[in-house]
C-alpha positions in Angstrom: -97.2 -246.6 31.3 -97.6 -243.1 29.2 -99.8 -242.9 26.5 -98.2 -244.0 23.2 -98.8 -241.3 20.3 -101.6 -241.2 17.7 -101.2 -241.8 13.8 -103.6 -241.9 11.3 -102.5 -243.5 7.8 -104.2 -242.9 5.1 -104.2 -245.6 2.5 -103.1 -248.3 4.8 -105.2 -251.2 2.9 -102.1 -252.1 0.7 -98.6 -250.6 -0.7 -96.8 -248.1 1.1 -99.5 -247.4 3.6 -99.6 -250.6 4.7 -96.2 -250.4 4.7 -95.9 -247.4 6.8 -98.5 -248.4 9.7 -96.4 -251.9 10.5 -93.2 -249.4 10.8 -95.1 -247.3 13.0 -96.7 -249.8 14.8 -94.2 -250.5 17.5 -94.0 -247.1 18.7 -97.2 -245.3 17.6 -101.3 -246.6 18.2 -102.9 -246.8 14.6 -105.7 -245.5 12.6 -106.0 -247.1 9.6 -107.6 -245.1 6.6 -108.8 -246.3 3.6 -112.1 -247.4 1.8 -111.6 -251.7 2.5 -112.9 -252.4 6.1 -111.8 -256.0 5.6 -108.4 -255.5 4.4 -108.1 -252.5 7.3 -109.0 -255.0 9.8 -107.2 -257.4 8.6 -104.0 -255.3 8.5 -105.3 -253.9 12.4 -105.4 -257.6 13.6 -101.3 -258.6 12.8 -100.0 -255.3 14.1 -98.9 -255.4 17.6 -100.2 -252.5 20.2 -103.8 -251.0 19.0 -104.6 -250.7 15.5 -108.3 -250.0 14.1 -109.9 -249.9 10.7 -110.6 -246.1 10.1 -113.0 -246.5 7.0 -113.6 -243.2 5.1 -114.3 -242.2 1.5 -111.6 -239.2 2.0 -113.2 -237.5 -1.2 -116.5 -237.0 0.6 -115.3 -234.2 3.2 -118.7 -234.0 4.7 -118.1 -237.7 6.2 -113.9 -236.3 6.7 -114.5 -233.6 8.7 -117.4 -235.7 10.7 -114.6 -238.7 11.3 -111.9 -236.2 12.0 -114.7 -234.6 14.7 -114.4 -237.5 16.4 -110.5 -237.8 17.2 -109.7 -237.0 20.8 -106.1 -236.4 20.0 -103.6 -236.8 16.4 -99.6 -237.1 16.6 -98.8 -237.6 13.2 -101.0 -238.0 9.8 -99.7 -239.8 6.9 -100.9 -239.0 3.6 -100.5 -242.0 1.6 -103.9 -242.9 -0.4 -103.2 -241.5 -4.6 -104.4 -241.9 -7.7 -102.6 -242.4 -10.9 -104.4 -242.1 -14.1 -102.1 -241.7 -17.5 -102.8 -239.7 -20.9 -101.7 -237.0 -23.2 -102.9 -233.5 -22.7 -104.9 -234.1 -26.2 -106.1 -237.0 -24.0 -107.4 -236.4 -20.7 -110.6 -235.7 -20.1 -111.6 -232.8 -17.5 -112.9 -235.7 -15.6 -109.7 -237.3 -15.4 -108.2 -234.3 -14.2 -110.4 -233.8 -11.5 -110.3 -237.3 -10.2 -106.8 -237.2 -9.7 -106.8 -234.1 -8.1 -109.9 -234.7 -6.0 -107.8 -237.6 -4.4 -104.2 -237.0 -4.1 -104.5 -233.2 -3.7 -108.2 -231.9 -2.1 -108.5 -234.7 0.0 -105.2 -234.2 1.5 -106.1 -230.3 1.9 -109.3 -231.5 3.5 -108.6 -233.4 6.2 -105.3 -232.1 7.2 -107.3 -229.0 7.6 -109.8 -230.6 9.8 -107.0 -232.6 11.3 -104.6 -229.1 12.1 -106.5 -228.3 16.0 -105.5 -231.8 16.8 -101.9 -231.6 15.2 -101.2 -228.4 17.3 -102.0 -229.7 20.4 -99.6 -232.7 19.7 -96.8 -230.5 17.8 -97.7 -233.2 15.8 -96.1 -234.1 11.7 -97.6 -234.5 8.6 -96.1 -236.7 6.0 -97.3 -236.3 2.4 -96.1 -239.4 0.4 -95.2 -237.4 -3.4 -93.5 -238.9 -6.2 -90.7 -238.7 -8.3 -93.6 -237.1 -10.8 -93.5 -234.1 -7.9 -90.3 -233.6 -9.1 -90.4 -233.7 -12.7 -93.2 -234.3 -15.2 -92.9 -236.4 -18.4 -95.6 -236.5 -21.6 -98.5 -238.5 -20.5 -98.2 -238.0 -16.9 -99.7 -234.3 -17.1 -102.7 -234.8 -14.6 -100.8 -237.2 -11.8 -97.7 -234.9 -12.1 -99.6 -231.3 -11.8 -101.4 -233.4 -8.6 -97.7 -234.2 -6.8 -96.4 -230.8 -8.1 -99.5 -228.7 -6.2 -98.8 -231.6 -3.0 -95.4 -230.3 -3.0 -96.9 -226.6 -3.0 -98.9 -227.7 -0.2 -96.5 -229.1 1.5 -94.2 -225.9 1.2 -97.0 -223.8 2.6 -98.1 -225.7 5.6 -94.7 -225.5 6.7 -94.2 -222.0 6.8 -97.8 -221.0 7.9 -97.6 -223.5 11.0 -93.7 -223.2 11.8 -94.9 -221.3 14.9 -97.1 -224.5 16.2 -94.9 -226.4 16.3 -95.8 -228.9 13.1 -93.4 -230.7 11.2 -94.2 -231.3 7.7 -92.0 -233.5 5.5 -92.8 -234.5 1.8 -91.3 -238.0 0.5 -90.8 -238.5 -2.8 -90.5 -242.1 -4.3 -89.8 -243.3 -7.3 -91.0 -246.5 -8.5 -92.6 -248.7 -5.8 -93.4 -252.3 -6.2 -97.3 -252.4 -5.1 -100.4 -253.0 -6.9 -101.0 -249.1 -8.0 -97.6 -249.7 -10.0 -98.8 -252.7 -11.3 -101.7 -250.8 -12.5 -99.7 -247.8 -13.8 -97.3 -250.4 -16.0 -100.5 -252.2 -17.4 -101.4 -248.1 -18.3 -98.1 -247.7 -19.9 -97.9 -250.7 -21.8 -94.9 -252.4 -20.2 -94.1 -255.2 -17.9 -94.1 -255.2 -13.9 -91.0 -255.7 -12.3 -91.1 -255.7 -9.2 -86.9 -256.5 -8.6 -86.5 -253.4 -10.5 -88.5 -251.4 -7.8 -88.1 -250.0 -4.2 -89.9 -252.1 -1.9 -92.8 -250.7 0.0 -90.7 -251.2 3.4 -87.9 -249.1 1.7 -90.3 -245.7 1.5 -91.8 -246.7 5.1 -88.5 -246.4 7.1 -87.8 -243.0 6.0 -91.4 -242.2 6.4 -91.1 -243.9 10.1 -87.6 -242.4 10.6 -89.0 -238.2 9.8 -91.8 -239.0 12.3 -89.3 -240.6 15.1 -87.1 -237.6 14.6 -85.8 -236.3 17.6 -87.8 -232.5 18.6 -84.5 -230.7 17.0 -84.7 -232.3 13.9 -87.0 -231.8 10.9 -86.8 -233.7 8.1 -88.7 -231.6 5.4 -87.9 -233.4 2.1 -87.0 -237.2 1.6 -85.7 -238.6 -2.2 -86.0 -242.3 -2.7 -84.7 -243.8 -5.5 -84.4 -247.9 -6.6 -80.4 -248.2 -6.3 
């Protein structure tokens, strides 16, 4: 039987990671990133074809680019682990800023870097998962919004610079998502969780799924999902 594509997912312990790998995992053999070896295995043990816990701390790039040494070959790499963290301008802290950009921006530089010798060979696809705040910033969302809004950047750049390789590169922008980081987010903002209100995970993952699936003609840079 031929070998059935590579993806690493990063973020796969819950939400739309977790979300995303059981989409891909009828076509695609799994990595599963994040920090919670249980939850990773637990996740790798329902999902059908091969699936294993890839545990990293993806703001340490030392122990990246060392787990990323170690990948034989990479067909498509889903950026899905974030950080949200609210406040005014007046508010934030210089901390705050860099936490948020540490994880939903320099990890993603880092180990897509590390990751691009593997992506070539495959003419492989990167899949940033933005947000509606990539889009369009609102007061007290300064930090998280400038995070999606440089992601987008990225995004845009990678593209062009590896349009020759081959790599498809497609940013996904969600709005709200019923998973425990928007559960988090509304406690932040002061309001109620409504989950009936929101997209589903499995409503971001087919899209995400659908990009990477695409037939070789097709690229699907840019993907808007809204709650109907």
């Amino acid at each position: 039987m031929p070998e059935r594509p590579i993806a690493l997912v990063t973020g796969a312990s819950r939400g739309i990671g977790a979300a995303v790998a059981r989409e891909l995992s009828s076509t695609h053999d799994l990595l599963l990133g994040g920090r919670d070896t249980d939850a990773l295995q637990s996740l790798a043990d329902e999902l059908p074809g091969h699936a294993e816990p890839w545990a990293v701390e993806l703001t340490d790039h030392s122990a990246v680019a060392e787990k990323v040494a170690g990948l034989d070959r990479l067909d498509a790499l889903v950026h899905s682990a974030g950080l949200v963290e609210l406040g005014s301008v007046a508010e934030m802290t210089g901390d705050s800023w860099r936490r948020t950009f540490e994880l939903n921006l320099f990890a993603v530089t880092e180990l897509t870097r590390h990751a691009l010798p593997a992506l070539r060979e495959t003419r492989g696809h990167v899949v940033l998962v933005n947000s509606g705040a990539g889009l369009s910033a609102k007061p007290n969302w300064g930090a998280y919004a400038a995070s999606k809004f440089a992601l987008r950047a990225f995004a845009d750049v990678l593209r062009a610079e590896e349009s020759a390789s081959g790599l498809r590169v497609t940013s996904v922008f969600p709005g709200r998502t019923a998973t425990d980081m928007q559960r988090e987010l509304r406690a932040q903002e002061g309001g109620a969780y409504e989950p009936d209100q929101y997209l589903r995970p499995e409503s971001v993952a087919r899209p995400v799924a659908s990009a990477i699936q695409a037939t070789p003609d097709a690229h699907l840079t840019e993907i808007i999902v809204r709650p109907s």
